[in-house]
C-alpha positions, 0 to 999 in steps of 0.5 A, a space after each residue: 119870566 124874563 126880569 128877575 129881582 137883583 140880590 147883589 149889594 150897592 157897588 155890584 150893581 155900579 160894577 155890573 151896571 157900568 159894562 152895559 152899554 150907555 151907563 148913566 148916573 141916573 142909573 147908580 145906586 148913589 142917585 137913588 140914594 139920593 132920590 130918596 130924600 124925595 121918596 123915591 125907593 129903588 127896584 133893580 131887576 135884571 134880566 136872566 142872562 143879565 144882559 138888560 138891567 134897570 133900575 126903577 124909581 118908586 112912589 106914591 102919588 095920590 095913592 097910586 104907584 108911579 115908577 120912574 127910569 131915568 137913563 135905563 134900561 141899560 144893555 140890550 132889550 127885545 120886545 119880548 124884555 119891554 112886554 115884560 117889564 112893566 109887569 115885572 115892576 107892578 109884581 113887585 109892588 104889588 099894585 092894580 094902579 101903576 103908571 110907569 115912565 122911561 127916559 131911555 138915553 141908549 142911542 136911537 135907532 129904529 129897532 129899539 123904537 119898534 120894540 117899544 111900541 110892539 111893546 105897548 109903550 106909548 111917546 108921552 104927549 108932553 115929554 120932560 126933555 129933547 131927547 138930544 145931547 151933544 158928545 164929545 170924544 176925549 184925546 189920550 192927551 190934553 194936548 190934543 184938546 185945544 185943536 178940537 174946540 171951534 175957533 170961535 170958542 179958543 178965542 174964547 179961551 184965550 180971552 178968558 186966559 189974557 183977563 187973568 182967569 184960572 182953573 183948579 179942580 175945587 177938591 172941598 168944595 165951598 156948597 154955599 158957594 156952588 148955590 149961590 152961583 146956581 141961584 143967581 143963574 136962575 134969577 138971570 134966565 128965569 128958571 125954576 129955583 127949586 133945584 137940588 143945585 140950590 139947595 145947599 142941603 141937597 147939593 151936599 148930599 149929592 157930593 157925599 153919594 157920588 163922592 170920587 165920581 165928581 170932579 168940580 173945577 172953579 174958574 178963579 179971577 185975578 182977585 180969588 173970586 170964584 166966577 164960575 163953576 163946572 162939574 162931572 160925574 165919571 161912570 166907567 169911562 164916560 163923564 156926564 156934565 152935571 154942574 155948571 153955572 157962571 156969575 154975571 162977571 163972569 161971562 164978561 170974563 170967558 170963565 165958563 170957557 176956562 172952567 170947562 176946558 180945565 174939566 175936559 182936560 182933568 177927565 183926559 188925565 184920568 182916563 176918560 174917554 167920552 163926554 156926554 153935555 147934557 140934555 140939549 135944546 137948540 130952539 129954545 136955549 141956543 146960547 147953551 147949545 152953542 157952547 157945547 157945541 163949539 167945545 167939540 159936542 156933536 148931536 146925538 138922539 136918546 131913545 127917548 121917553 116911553 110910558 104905560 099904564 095900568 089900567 090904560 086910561 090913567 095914562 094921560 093924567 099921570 103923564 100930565 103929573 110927570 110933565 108938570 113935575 108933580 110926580 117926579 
């Protein structure tokens, strides 16, 4: 038996989990605290020699078990390990009906790929994200981080700077305020406004889980109005993009520059060494792509999404329910 059942406490798992390789905040104890106010309950499993770990996100839909990974498995997998897994999560739930899907986010490569599919793991027909993002490299000193941006997006920094735009990290948060911006972000482009972002009771559980692993930054005009926001979450030595949202104001007023600059050079201060942008997608949202990109992104693939299912042929409904949101 390859997985065992991990008897550690919450902050050894954030401890152990966080000198694997690609940790993610999608991997914490605090997300899962977090997920399940959705109903979601963790199963976290290691491997014998612990140098795989995933946590697994459980629950019902319809009556029948689903299990969701996002950001994991983390460490080190062969295709013994990923044969084993899903066998691994039905044991401990106890099901005959099981759909299970993954969002590995370690880097892509052939033989990760081929150990999943060796494995019996299937790419979803329709997926819940690219499986790109852009990251950056952090200088030792901020004052290293002004030369690493494009030169179009400096001038956007110094247009913002010259409007009278400022930034502070935003120690108590105003979550009303935080919602609003998001909300009004969605209105603008469309979007889905049933987020945990528009939420002020989920967004207050959020920053009460994570507590000193986020950073936020407001970006300030002349008159003390909040015009746009950035926030992270720091996991060892990397900080993941997890906030962000600007007023209709405020992109006339380069306050998205403003903020994200501040952020990056706060994340310098306190030792943080990579910046992960978030999932990127450069056909459909290329505004986005173009600003973490000019802010020093650079491409980079996940492995991606894998899925199984037992028995086989509930494979495609469940995928259908993952992919329309229903399940997650």
């Amino acid at each position: 038996m390859t997985w065992r059942l991990f008897t550690g406490s919450d902050s050894e798992w954030d401890q152990v989990t966080s000198q694997l390789s690609n940790p993610s905040p999608y991997q914490t104890h605090a997300w899962a605290r977090f997920r399940s106010h959705d109903g979601w309950s963790p199963i976290r499993l290691t491997t014998l020699d612990q140098a795989a770990m995933v946590q697994v996100l459980t629950r019902k839909v319809f009556g029948i078990d689903i299990a969701w990974v996002p950001g994991g498995p983390l460490g080190q997998t062969s295709t013994e390990v990923l044969m084993e897994l899903g066998a691994a999560v039905r044991r401990q739930l106890s099901t005959s009906v099981f759909y299970m899907r993954i969002a590995d986010f370690r880097e892509a490569n052939p033989l990760t790929l081929e150990h999943y599919l060796d494995a019996d793991w299937r790419r979803p027909r329709a997926t819940l994200s690219t499986g790109k993002t852009l990251v950056r490299a952090l200088p030792e000193s901020t004052e290293g981080l002004r030369i690493s941006y494009t030169k179009n997006w400096s001038r956007n920094l110094r247009r913002g700077e010259d409007r009278g735009v400022t930034a502070s990290v935003w120690t108590e948060p105003n979550v009303n305020e935080i919602v609003s911006l998001h909300l009004d972000v969605a209105n603008i482009k469309g979007l889905n406004a049933n987020d945990w972002r528009t939420s002020t009771a989920r967004l207050t559980q959020l920053l009460e889980y994570f507590r000193d692993q986020v950073v936020i930054v407001r970006a300030i005009d002349g008159y003390g109005v909040t015009q746009a926001i950035r926030g992270a979450v720091k996991i060892g030595s990397r900080g993941f993009d997890f906030l962000a949202a600007t007023s209709v104001q405020g992109r006339s007023l380069y306050a998205s520059n403003i903020a994200l600059h501040h952020l990056l050079e706060t994340l310098c201060q306190q030792g943080i060494l990579t910046y992960d942008f978030g999932g990127v997608d450069r056909e459909s949202n290329k505004g986005v792509y173009d600003f973490k990109h000019g802010a020093g992104g650079s491409e980079y693939a996940y492995v991606g999404e894998f899925e199984a299912a037992h028995p086989s042929y509930v494979r495609s409904i469940l995928s259908t329910l993952m992919a329309l949101r229903v399940a997650r």
